[in-house]
ChimeraX commands (.cxc) that place a marker at each C-alpha (Angstrom):
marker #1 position 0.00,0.00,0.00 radius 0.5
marker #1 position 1.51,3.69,-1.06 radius 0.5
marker #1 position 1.52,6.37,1.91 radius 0.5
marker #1 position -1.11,8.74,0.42 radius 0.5
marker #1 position -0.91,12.68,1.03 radius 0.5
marker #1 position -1.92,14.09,3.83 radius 0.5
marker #1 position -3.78,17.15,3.12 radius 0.5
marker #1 position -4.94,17.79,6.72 radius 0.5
marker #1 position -4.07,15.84,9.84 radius 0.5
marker #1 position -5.95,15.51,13.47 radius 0.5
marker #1 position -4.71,13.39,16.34 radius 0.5
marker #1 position -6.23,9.99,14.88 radius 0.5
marker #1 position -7.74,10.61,11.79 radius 0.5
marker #1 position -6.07,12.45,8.51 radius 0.5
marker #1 position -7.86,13.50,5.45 radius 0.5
marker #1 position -6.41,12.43,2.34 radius 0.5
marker #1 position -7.43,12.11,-1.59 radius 0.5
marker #1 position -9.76,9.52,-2.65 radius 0.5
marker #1 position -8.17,6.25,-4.05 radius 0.5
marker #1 position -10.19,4.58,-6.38 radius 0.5
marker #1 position -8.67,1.51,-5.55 radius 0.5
marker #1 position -10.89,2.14,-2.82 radius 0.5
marker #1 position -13.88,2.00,-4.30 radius 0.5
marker #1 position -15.37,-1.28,-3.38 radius 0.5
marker #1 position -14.85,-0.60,-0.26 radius 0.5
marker #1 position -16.67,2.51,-0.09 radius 0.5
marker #1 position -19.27,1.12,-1.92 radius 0.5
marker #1 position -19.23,-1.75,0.44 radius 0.5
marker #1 position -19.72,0.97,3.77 radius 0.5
marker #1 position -22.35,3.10,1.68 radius 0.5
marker #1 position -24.52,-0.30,1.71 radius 0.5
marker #1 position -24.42,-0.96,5.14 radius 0.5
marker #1 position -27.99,-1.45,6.89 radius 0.5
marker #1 position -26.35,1.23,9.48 radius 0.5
marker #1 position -24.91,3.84,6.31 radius 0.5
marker #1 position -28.92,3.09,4.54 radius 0.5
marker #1 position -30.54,4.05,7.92 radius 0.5
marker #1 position -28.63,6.94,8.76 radius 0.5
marker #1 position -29.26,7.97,5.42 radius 0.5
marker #1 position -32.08,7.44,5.09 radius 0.5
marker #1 position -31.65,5.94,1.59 radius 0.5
marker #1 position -33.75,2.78,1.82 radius 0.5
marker #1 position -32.46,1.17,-0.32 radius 0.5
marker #1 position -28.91,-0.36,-1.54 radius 0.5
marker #1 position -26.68,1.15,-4.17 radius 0.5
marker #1 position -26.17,-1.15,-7.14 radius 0.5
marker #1 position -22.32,-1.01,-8.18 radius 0.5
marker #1 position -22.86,-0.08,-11.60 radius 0.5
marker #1 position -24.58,3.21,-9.83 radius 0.5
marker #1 position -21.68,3.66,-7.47 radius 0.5
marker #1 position -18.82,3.25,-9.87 radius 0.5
marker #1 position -20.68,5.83,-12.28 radius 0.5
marker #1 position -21.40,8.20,-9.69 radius 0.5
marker #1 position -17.48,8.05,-9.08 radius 0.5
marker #1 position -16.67,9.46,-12.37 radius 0.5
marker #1 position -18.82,12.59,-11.95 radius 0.5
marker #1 position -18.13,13.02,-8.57 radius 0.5
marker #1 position -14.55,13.10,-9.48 radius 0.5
marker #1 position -14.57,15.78,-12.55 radius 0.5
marker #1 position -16.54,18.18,-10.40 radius 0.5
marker #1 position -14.60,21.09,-8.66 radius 0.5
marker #1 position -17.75,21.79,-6.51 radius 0.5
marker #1 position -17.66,18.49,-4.99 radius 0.5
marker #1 position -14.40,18.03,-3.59 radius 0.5
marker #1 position -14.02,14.20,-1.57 radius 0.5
marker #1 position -11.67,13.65,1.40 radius 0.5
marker #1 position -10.85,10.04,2.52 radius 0.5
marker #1 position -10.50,9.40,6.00 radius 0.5
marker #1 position -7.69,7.51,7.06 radius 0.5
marker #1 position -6.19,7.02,10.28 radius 0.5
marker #1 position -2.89,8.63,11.43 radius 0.5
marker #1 position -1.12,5.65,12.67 radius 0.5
marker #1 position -1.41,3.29,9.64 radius 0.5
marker #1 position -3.55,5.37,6.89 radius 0.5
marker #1 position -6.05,2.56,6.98 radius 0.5
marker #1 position -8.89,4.08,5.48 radius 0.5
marker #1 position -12.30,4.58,7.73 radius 0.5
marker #1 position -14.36,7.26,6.08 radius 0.5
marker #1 position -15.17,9.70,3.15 radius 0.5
marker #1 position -16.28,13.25,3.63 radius 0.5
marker #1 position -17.62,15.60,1.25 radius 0.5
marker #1 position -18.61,19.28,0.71 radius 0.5
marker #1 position -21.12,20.20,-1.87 radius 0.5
marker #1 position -20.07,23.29,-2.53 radius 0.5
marker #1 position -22.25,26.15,-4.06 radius 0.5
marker #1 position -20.04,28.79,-5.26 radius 0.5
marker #1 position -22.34,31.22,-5.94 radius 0.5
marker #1 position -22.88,31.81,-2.00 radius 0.5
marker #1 position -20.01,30.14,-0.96 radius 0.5
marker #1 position -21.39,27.59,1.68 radius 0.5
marker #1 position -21.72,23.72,1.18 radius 0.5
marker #1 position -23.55,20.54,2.52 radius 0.5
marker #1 position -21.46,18.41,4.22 radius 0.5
marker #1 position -22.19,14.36,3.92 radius 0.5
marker #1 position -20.04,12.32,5.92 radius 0.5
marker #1 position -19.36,8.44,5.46 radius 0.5
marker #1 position -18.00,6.62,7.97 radius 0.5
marker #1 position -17.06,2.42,7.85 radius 0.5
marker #1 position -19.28,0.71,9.80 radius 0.5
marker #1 position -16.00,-0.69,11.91 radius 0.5
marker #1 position -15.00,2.89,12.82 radius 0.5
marker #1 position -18.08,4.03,14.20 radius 0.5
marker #1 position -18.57,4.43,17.94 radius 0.5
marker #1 position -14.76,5.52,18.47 radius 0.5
marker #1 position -14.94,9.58,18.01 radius 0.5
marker #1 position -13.11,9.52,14.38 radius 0.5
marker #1 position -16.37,10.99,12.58 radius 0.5
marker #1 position -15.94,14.24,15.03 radius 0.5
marker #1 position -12.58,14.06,14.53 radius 0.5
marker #1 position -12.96,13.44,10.41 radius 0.5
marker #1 position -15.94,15.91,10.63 radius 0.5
marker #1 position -13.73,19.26,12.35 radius 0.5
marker #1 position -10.91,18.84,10.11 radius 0.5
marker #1 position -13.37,18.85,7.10 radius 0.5
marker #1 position -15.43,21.87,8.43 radius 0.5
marker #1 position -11.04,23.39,8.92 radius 0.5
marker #1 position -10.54,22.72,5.39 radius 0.5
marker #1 position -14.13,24.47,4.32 radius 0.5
marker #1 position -13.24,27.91,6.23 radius 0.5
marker #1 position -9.40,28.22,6.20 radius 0.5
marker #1 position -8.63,26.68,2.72 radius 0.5
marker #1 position -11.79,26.50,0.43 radius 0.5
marker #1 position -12.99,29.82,2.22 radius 0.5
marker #1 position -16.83,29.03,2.18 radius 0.5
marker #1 position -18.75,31.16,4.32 radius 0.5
marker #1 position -21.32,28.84,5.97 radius 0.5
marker #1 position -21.33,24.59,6.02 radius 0.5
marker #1 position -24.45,23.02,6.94 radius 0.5
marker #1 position -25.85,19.64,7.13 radius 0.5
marker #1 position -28.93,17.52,7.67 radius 0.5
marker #1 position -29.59,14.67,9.89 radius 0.5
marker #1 position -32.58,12.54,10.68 radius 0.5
marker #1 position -33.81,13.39,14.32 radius 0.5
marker #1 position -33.35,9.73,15.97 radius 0.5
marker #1 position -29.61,9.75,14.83 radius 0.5
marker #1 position -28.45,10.82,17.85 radius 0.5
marker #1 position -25.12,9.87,17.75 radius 0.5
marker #1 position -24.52,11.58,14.56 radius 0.5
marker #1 position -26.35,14.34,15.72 radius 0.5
marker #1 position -23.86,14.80,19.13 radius 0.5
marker #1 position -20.36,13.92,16.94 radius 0.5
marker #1 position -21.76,17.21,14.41 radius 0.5
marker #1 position -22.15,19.46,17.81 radius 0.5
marker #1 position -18.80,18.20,18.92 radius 0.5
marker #1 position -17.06,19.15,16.07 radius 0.5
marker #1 position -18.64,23.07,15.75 radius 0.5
marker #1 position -22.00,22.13,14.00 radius 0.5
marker #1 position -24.93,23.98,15.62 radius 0.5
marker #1 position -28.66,23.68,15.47 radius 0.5
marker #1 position -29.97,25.71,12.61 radius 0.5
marker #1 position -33.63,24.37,11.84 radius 0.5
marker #1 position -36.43,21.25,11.12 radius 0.5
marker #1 position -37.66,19.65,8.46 radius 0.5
marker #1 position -40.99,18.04,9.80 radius 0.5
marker #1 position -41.33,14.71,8.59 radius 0.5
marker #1 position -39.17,14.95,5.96 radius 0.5
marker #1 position -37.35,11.42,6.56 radius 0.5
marker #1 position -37.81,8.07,7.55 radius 0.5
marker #1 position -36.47,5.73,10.81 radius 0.5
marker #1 position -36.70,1.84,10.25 radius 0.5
marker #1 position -39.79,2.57,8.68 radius 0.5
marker #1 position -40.88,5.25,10.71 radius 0.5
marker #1 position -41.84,9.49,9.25 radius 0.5
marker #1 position -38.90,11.40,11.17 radius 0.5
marker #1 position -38.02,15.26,11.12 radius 0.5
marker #1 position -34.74,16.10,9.88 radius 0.5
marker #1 position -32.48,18.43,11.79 radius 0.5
marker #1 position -30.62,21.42,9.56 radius 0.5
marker #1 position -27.20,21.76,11.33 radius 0.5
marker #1 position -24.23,24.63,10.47 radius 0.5
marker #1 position -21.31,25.89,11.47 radius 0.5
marker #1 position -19.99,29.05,10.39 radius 0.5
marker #1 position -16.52,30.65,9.12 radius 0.5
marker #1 position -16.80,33.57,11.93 radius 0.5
marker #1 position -17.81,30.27,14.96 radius 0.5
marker #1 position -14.83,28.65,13.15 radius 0.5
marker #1 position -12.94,31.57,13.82 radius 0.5
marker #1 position -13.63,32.20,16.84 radius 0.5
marker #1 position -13.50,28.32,17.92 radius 0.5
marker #1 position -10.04,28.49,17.15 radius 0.5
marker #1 position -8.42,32.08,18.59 radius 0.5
marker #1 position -9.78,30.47,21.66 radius 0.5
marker #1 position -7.63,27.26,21.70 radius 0.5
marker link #1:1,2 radius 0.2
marker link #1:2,3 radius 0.2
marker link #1:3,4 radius 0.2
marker link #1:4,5 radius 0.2
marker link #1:5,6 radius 0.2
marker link #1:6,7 radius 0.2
marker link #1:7,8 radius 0.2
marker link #1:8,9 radius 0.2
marker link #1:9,10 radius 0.2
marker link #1:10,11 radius 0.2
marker link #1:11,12 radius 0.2
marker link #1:12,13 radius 0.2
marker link #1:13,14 radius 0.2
marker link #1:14,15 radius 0.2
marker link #1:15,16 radius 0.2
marker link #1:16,17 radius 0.2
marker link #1:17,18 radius 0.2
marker link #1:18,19 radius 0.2
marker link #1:19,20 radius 0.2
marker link #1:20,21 radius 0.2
marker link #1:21,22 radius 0.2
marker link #1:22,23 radius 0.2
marker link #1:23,24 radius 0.2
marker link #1:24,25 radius 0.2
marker link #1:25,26 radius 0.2
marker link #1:26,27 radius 0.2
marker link #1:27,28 radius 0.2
marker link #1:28,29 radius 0.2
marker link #1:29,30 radius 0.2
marker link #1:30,31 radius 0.2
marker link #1:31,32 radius 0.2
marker link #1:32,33 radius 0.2
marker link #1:33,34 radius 0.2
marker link #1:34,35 radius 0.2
marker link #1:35,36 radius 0.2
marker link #1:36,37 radius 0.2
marker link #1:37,38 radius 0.2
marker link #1:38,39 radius 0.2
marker link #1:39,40 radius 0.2
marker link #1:40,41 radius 0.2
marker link #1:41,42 radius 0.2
marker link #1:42,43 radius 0.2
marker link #1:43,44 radius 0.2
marker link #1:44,45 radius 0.2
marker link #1:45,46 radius 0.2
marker link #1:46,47 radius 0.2
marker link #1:47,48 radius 0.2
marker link #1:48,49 radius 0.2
marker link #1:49,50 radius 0.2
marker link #1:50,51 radius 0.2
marker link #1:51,52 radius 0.2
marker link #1:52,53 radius 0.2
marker link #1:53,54 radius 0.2
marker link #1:54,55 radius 0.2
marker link #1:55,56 radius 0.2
marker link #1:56,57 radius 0.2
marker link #1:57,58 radius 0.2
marker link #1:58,59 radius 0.2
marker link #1:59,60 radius 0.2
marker link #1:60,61 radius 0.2
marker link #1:61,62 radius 0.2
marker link #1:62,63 radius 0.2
marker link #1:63,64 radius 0.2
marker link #1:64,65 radius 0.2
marker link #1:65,66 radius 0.2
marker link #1:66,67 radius 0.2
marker link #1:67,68 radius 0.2
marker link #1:68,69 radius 0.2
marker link #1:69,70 radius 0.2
marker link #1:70,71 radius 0.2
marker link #1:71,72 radius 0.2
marker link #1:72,73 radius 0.2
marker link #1:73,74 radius 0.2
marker link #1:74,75 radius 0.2
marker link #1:75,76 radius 0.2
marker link #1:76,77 radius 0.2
marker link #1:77,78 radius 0.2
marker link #1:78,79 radius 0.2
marker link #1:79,80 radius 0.2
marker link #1:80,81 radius 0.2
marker link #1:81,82 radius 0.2
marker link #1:82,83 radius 0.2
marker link #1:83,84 radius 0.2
marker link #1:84,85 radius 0.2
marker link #1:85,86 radius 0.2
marker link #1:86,87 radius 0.2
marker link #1:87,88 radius 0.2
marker link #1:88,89 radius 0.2
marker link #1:89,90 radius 0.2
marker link #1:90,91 radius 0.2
marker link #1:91,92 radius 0.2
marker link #1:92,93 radius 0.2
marker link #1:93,94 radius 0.2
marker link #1:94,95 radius 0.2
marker link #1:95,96 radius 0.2
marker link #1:96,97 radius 0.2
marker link #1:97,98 radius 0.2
marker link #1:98,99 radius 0.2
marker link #1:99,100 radius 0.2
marker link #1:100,101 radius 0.2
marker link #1:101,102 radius 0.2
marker link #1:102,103 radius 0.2
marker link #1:103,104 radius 0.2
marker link #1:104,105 radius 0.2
marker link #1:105,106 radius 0.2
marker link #1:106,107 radius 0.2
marker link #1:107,108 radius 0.2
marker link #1:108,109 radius 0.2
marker link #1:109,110 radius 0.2
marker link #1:110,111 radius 0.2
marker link #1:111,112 radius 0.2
marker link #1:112,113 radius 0.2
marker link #1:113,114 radius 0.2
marker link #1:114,115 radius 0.2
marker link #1:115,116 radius 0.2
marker link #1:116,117 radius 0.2
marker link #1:117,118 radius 0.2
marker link #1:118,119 radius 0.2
marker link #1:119,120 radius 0.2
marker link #1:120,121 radius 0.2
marker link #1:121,122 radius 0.2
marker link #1:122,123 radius 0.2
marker link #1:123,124 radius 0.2
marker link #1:124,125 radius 0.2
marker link #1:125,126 radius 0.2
marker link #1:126,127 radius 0.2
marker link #1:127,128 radius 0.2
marker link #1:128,129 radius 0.2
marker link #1:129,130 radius 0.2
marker link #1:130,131 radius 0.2
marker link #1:131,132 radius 0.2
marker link #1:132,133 radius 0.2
marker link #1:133,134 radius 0.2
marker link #1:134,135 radius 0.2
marker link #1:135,136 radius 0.2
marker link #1:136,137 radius 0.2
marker link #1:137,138 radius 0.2
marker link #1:138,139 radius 0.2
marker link #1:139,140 radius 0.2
marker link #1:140,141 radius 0.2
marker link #1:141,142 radius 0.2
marker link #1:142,143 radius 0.2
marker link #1:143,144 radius 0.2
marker link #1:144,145 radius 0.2
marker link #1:145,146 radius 0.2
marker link #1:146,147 radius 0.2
marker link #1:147,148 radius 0.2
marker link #1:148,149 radius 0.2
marker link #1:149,150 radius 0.2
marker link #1:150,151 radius 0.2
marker link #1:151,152 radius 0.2
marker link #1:152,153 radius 0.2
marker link #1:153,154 radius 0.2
marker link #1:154,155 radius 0.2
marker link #1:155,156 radius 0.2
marker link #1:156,157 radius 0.2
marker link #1:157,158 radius 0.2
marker link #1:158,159 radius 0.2
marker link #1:159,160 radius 0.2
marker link #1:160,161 radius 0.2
marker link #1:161,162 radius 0.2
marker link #1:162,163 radius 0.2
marker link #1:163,164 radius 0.2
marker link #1:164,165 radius 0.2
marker link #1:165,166 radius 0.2
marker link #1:166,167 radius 0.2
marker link #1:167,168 radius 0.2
marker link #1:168,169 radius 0.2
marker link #1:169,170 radius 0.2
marker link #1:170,171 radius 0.2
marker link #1:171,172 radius 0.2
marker link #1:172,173 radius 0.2
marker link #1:173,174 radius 0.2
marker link #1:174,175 radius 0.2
marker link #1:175,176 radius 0.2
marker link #1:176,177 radius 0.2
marker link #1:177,178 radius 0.2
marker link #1:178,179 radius 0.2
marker link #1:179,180 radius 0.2
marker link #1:180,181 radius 0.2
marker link #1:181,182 radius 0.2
marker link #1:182,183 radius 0.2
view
């Protein structure tokens, strides 16, 4: 395995380009039961769909990928993204974590350096995200890492079955800012 570049680096988790070597394993976390009901997809991806979706992701400048790897041995655990929208300068962030990783703090972790490389490199403005209501521990790694309640969507998802509100979450460039002067 080649040492990939680090592009940004926490205390357990770096994030580094996507390897499309990769792939099948990404595609293998995205069709998790856990990754479909935090999702709230529904349904699994077929592979044909996820290898396409690749390509385009990949050509896209608004849609820049980060993989989550871990310091120690760069085993990758994750995938974040920002969907950036350059005429206002914010994005949506979507986070993918392996269903192995979860449970040990590396989405915070994996989350905060994204939301670093959004405000101090990419310079976007505002980041925001949605989550359904149940997913609690989702919902307390995004506070932990500078995401902040921002709204509701009334039953606008779906828990094992179940009509769910989804939760708006953001974080701003001037709470980043701030955040960090007082480190």
């Amino acid at each position: 395995m080649t040492t990939p570049q680090i592009l940004l680096a926490g205390e357990r988790v770096a994030l580094v380009l996507p390897d499309r070597d990769h792939l099948p394993d990404y595609h293998r976390w995205e069709n998790d039961p856990g990754t479909i009901l935090g999702f709230g997809t529904q349904v699994p991806q077929s592979w044909e769909a996820r290898a396409g979706g690749w390509e385009r992701q990949r050509a896209n400048r608004d849609y820049p990928q980060f993989e989550v790897v871990t310091t120690d041995d760069h085993t990758p655990v994750g995938l974040t993204t920002l969907q950036i929208d350059g005429a206002v300068r914010t994005a949506e962030f979507v986070i993918l974590m392996a269903p192995e990783a979860r449970g040990r703090g590396l989405a915070t972790e994996a989350t905060a350096l994204t939301i670093r490389w959004a405000f101090e490199y990419a310079a976007l403005r505002m980041v925001w995200l949605k989550v359904l209501e149940p997913n609690t521990a989702g919902i307390a790694a995004y506070q932990k890492a500078g995401f902040q309640p921002a709204g509701r969507l009334r039953q606008s998802g779906y828990w094992r079955g179940q009509p769910c509100d989804e939760l708006l979450m953001d974080a701003t460039a001037d709470d980043h800012l701030v955040a960090s002067e007082s480190v």
